[in-house]
C-alpha positions in Angstrom: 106.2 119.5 155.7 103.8 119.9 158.7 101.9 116.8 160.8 98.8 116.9 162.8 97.7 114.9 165.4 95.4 111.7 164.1 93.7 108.9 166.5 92.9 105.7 165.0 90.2 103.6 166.6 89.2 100.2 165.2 86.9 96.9 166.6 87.9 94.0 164.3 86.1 91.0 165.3 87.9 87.9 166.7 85.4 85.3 166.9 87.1 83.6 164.0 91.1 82.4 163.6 91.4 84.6 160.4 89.5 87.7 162.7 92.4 87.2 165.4 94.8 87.6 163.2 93.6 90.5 161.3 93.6 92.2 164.5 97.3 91.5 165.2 98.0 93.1 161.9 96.2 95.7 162.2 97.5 97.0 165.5 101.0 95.8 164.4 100.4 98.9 161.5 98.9 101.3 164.3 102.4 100.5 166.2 104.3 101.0 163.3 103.3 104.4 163.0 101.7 105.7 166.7 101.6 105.3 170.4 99.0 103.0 171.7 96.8 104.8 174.4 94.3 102.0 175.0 93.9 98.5 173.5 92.6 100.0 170.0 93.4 103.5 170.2 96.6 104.8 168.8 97.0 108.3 168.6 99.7 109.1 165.6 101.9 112.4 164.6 102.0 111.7 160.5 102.2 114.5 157.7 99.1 114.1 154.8 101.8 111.2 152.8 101.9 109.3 156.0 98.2 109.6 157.0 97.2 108.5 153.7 99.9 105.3 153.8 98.4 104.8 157.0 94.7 104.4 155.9 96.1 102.4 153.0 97.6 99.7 154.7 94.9 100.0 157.7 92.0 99.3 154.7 94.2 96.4 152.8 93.6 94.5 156.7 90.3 95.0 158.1 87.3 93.6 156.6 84.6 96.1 156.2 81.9 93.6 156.5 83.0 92.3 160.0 85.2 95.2 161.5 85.1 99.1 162.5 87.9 101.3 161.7 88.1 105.3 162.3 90.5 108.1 161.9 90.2 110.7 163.4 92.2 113.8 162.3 93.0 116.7 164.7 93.0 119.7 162.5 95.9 121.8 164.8 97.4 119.6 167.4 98.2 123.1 169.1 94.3 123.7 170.2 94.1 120.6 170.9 94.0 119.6 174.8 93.8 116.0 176.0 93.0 114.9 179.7 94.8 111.3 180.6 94.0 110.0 183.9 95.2 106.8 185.0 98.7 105.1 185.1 99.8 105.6 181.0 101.4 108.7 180.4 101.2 109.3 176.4 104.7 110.6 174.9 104.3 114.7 174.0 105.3 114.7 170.5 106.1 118.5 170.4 108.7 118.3 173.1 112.3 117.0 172.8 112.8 113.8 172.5 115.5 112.7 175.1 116.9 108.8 174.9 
């Protein structure tokens, strides 16, 4: 089964207890699945069943009267060129892993 590249981006508002914790669980979900490349930004390698779980859970947190959620999804992660500058590297999910 092939996987594509996907970025999720989301603002969940905070001014309130319950809006705090919404946004715990939604970047706990993010980490579940991704790499966090800035505070809410995760960019994810998922096949279609995982992208889909993924939007699932991410809709069953946020509130879409309050907060901003988006997914982007990279259609081949091959022509696909990212610039990082700055002190985070981002792990290269098409190389080896080494432990």
């Amino acid at each position: 089964m092939s996987s594509f590249l996907i970025i999720v981006c989301y603002d969940v508002n905070t001014e309130t207890r319950a809006g705090r914790r919404r946004l715990r669980r939604v970047a706990k979900v993010c980490e579940s699945t991704g790499q966090r490349v800035q505070k809410s930004v995760f960019e994810c390698q998922v096949t279609l069943m995982q992208f889909e779980e993924l939007e699932r859970k991410l809709l069953a947190e946020i509130e879409l009267t309050e907060d901003c959620l988006r997914l982007y999804r990279l259609p081949n992660t091959r022509g696909c060129e990212v610039r990082e500058y700055g002190k985070f590297k981002a792990t290269d999910f098409e190389s080896p892993l080494v432990l």
